[in-house]
N, C-alpha and C positions, 0 to 999 in steps of 0.2 A: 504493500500500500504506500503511495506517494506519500512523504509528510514534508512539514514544511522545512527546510535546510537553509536555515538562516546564519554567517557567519558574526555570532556575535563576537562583538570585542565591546563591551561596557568601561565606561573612564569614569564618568562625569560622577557616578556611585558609588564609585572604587576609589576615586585619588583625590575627591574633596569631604568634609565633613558632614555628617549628618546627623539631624536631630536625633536625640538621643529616646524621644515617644515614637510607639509606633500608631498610635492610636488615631482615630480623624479628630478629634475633641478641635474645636475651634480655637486655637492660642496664638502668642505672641513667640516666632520660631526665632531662639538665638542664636547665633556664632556657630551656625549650620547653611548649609547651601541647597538643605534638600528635607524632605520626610520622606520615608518609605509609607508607601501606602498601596493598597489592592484594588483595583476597577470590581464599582459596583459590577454582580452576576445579573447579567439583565432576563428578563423573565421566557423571552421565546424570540432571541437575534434571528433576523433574516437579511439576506445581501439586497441591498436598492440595486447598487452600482459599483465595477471595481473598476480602475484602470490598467492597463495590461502594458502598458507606457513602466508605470514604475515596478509593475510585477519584475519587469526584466532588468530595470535599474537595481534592484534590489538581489538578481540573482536566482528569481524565484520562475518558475516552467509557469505559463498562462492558465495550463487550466488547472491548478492550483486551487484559483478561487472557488471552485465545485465541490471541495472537501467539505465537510465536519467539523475539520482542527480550523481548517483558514474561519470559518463565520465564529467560533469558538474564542480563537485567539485574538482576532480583531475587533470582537463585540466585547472583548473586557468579561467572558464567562471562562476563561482558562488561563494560566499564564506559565509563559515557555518556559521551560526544563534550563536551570542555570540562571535564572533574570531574577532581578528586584526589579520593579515597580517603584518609583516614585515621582512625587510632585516638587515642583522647583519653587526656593523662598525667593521673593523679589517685593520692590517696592515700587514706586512712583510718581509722579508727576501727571495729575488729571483735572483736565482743563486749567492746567496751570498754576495749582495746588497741590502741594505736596499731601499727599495720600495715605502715606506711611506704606504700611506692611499690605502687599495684595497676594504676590502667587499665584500659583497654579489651583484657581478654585476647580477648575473640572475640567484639568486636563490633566493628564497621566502618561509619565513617559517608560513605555514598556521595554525600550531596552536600545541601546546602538549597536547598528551591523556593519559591517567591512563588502565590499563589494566590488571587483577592479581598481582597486586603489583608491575609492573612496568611503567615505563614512555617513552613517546616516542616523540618524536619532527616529522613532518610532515612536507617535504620542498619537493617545488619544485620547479627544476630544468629547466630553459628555460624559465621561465613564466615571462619574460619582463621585462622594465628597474626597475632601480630602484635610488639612488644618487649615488653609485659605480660601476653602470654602464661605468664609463667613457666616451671612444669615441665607445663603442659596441652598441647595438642593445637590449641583455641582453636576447636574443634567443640561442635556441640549435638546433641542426638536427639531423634526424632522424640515421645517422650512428654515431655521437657521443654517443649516448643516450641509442643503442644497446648497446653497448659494455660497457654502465656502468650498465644495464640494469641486464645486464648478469652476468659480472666479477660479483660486489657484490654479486650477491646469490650465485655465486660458490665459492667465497672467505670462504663466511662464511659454505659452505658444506663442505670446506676444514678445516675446524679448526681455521680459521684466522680470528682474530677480525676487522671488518668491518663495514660500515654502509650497510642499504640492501637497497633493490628495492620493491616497493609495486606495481608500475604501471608504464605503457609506452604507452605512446599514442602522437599520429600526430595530430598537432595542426589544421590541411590542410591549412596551407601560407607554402608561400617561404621564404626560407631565403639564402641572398648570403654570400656564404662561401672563402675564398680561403682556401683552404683544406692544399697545399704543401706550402705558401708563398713564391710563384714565380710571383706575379701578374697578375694571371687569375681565380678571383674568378668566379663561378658560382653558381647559386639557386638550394638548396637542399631543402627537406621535411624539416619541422619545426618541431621539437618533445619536448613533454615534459616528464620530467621523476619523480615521486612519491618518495621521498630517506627519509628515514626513520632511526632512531639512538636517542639515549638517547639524545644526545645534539651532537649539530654542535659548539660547539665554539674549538677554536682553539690556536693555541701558536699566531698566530697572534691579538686575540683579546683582549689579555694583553700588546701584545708590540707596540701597537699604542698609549695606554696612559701614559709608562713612555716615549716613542719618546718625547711626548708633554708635558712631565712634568705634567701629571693630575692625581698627584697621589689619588685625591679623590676620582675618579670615576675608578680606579684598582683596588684601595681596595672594592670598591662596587660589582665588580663583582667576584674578587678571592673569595670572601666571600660569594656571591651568590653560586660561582661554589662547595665550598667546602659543603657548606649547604646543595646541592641539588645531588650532585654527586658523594660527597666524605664526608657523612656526620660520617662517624665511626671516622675519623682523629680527631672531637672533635673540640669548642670552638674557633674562629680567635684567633689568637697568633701570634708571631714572629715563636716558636717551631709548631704551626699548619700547616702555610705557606711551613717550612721545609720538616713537615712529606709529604706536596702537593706534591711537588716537585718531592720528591724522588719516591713519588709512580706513578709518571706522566715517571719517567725516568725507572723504573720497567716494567711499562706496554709498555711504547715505546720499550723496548731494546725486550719485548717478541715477540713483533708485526715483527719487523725487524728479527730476527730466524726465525719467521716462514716463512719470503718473502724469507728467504736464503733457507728455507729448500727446496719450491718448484720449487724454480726459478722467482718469480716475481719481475720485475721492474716496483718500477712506475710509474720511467719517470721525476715526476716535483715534489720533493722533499723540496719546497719553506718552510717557518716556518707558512706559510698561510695554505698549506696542511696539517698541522702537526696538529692530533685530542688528544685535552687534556685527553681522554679517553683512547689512546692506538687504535683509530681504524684506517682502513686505511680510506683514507676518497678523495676525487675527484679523480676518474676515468677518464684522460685525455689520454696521449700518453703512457701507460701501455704498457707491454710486456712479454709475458715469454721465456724465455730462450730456445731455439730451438738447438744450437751447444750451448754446455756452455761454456763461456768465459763471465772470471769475468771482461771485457773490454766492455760490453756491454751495450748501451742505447737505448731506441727506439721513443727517442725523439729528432725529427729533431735540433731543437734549442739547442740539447746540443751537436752536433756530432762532435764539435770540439775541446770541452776541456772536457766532458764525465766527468762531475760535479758527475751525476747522477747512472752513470753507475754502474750495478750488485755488483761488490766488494765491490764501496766505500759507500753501502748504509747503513752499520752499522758506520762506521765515521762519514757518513751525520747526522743521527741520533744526533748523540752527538754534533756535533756543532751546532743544530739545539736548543737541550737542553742547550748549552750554553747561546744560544739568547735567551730562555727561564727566564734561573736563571740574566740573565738582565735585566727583565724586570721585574724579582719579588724581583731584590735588592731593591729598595725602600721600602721595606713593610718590610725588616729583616734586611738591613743596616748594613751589616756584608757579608763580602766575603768569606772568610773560610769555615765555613759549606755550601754552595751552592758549592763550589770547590770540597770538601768532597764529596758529592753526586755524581760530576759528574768524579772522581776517582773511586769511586762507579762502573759505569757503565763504563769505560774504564777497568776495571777488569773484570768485572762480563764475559761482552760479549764474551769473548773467552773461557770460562769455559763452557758457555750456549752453544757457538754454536759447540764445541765438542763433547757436551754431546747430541747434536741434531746428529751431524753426525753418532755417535758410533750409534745409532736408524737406521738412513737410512742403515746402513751398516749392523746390525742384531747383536750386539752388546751390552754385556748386563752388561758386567766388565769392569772395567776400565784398562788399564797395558801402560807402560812407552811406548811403542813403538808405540801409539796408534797418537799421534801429524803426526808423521812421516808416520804413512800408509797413513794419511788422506791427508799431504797436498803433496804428490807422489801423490793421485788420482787426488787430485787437476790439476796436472800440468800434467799428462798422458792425461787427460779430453779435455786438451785444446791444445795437439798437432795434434791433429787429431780432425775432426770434429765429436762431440759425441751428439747424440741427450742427454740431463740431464733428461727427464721423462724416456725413453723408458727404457736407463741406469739403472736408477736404480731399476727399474718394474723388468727386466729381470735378474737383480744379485742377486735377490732374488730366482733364481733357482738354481745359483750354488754348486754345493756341495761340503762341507767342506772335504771332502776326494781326490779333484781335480780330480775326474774319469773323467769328462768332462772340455774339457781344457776353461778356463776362456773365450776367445777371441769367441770362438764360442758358447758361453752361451750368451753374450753381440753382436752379430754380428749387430741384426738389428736395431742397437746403431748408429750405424756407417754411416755417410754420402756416406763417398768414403770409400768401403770398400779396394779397392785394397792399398789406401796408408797405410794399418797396415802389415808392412812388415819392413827388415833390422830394424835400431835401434828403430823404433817405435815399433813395434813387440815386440824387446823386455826389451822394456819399461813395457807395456801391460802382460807379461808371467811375468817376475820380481815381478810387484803389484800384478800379481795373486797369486804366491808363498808366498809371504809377509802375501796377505790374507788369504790364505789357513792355512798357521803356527798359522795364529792370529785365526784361528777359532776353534784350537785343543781346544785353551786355555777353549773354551766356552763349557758348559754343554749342550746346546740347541741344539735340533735334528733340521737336515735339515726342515724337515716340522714346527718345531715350531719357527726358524727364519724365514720362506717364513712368516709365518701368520704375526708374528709381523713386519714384516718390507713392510709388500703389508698396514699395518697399518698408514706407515707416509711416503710413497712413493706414490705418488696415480698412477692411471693407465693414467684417463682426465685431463687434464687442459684446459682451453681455450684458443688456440693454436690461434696469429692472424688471421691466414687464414681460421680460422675456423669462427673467428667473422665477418671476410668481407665477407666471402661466406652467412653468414645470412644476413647480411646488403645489398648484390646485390640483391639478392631474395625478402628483403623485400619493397627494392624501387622499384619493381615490384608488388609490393599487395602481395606478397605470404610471409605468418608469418610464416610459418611450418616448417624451420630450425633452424625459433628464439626459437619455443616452444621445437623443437628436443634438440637441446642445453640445453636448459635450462634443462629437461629434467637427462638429460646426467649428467650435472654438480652438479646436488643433492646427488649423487653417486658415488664421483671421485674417493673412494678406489674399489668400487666392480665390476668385471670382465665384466659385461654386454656383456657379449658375441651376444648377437640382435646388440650391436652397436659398435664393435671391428673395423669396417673401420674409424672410429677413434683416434684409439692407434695407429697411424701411421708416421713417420717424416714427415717433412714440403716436400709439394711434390714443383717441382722445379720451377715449373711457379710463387708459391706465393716467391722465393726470394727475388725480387728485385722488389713485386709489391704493388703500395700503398698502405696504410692499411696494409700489412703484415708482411713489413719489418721496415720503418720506421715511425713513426707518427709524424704532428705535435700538437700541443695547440690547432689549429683551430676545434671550434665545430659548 
């Protein structure tokens, strides 16, 4: 009989400290990096969805997923021969208040495996209390679970550094939710979800030990981290620490370009979310951009001071890396050089996301007027409701000679098409002039800008009403929009003309309707 042949190598349980309870009792965890804890046995697991993408990443034969042990082992009802189970202590920074003590309320990390020379952490998601739990349950539901289920793989089909999804699966309990926090929870599916990544530690899991003055046990783990994650930077130092830092704010500042580039939000930006890797990492109240407006957030909890929101998510960035280089002053005791870095990346970022832009735009030289086109489209974009994928899919047909007038090359862009008219209009013919000038400049035949720019434009993203429409379906027993999707989203540059009802704006019913437009935290 097949079993599962996973090569574990475990560190993070092995070579840092752990609390010394093993209990879930909800406490204050000290001068520990972990608890060991067991995934609630859920009462009757069955498979949604697996991907066969990371089955082979990880080592494992595709139909794998058909066993007993795989739905067993990934549903948090068995746990592998030789593993500890536990949950990671961490602190943070939410909505810009320090938080204290949060953790791994309901996630479980079942063990790390070795695979062609790479390493993987295996956590899941939902699979019950644990001591930072707090007042939750430490469960998830089946429509949270989609849609991180999803995002992830598509993220990372997109170019974007991410954690992924291995598996999705319905615990079969209930779990009660209030979904909007209005005070009418009700019982939804219980689901667990497989999420998978070099390592889950996070900016939060350093700034819970200078919070508490433990500098023994930060340097035990920066030092683990650099060893196991970052082992080229060479040797713990004050000067090693540095090179951390900055390469932490390198891979952060890439991560965020590419959320600009697509359009994604996502939502809860806390320094607990923030992955010491550079990836995106908890898929909560997420969003992409439908009308682009850099005003935008799709997370209930912030809708009133829009912390989060599209524009300010390269500043969030950096203050985030502020709290960071905070929590690693005790280790280099010197403020200058961590100031340094984070000048560093107050520069860098506007140079980066230009030179992203000039790409969307099919742009391949740089020239002075080039600030000025961009941040015109900027604000043309958002006088008028402009869908941002369809946008820029479709200016990629333009031609640099303007035989076809710009407005009608981008028409199906357009929410309301009739308000492009009087000074909007020619707002709109203005930037197309602009572009068309800027395009002489460029040596690139029309077809050889379409190619390159359908290259960092994609056609799909996963549009919310696209994720609630597999999520109604699926609380129905019917997966087959979860696997359509997924599907779909392995492919976000190429044309898929079988799946072109798709490539379409937000049609009008999902405006204003849960799940689509707004989200909260609640999973």
């Amino acid at each position: 009989m097949m079993d599962i042949k996973l090569k574990i190598i475990d560190r993070f349980n092995k070579e840092l400290p752990a609390d010394t309870r093993t209990d879930t009792a909800r406490r204050q965890v000290t001068e520990a990096c972990f608890s060991f804890v067991k995934p609630k046995v859920p009462s009757n697991p069955s498979l949604v969805h697996v991907s066969p993408e990371m089955l082979t990443i990880l080592g494992l034969d595709t139909t794998i997923a058909t066993l007993e042990k795989f739905l067993n082992v990934f549903s948090g009802a068995e746990i592998l021969t030789s593993t500890q189970p536990y949950a990671m202590c961490y602190g943070g920074h939410q909505f810009g208040n320090w938080a204290g003590q949060l953790g791994d309320g309901r996630a479980i990390n079942l063990c790390e495996v070795e695979h062609l020379q790479k390493n993987w952490t295996l956590q899941l998601k939902g699979a019950g209390e644990t001591p930072y739990s707090r007042s939750a349950d430490g469960l998830a539901v089946l429509r949270s679970s989609i849609r991180e289920y999803l995002c992830s793989e598509a993220m990372h089909h997109l170019g974007i550094p991410t954690t992924r999804a291995l598996s999705l699966m319905l615990s079969g309990d209930m779990v009660l939710r209030d979904m909007l926090y209005d005070g009418n929870p009700e019982n939804e599916k219980g689901a667990i979800v497989c999420r998978v990544a070099e390592s889950f530690i996070r900016f939060g899991n350093f700034e819970i030990f200078t919070a508490r003055g433990d500098v023994k046990t930060l340097k035990k783990l920066v030092d683990f981290t650099i060893e196991h994650h970052f082992p080229h930077l060479g040797a713990p130092s004050k000067e090693t620490y540095l090179r951390f830092f900055q390469e932490v704010a390198h891979r952060s500042l890439a991560m965020v370009v590419h959320w600009q580039r697509v359009g994604f939000v996502h939502g809860v930006m806390n320094t607990d979310n923030m992955s010491i890797l550079g990836l995106t990492i908890d898929y909560g109240p997420y969003g992409w951009l439908e009308g682009y407006d850099h005003g935008w957030t799709p997370n209930t909890t912030d809708r009133t001071h829009k912390r989060y929101r599209f524009g300010a998510q390269p500043q969030i960035v950096l203050w985030n890396l502020l709290q960071l280089a905070n929590a690693l002053y005790p280790l280099i005791d010197e403020a200058e050089p961590l100031e340094k870095i984070l000048m560093e990346y107050k520069e860098a970022y506007p140079k980066a996301y230009q030179a992203m832009m000039l790409k969307k735009l099919g742009l391949k030289t740089q020239q002075q007027e080039d600030f000025g086109l961009i941040t015109d489209l900027e604000a043309v974009l958002q006088v008028s409701e402009t869908d941002m994928t369809i946008f820029f899919r479709y200016l990629a047909n333009y031609k640099k000679d303007g035989s076809i007038p710009g407005i009608e090359v981008v028409q199906e862009a357009f929410y309301f098409p009739d308000e492009i008219q009087g000074k909007v209009q020619e707002q709109w013919e203005q930037w197309f002039l602009n572009y068309s000038n800027r395009l002489q400049q460029e040596a690139l035949t029309d077809v050889q800008r379409k190619g390159g720019m359908n290259k960092v434009n994609p056609k799909y993203v996963l549009r919310n009403y696209m994720a609630q429409m597999a999520i109604d379906a699926a609380d129905t027993g019917d997966y087959t929009l979860v696997d359509e999707l997924f599907q779909l989203l392995k492919k976000p540059y190429d044309e898929q003309p079988e799946r072109e009802k798709w490539f379409a704006k937000r049609p009008d019913w999902a405006r204003h309707k849960a799940g689509c437009s707004m989200l909260s935290c609640s999973s």
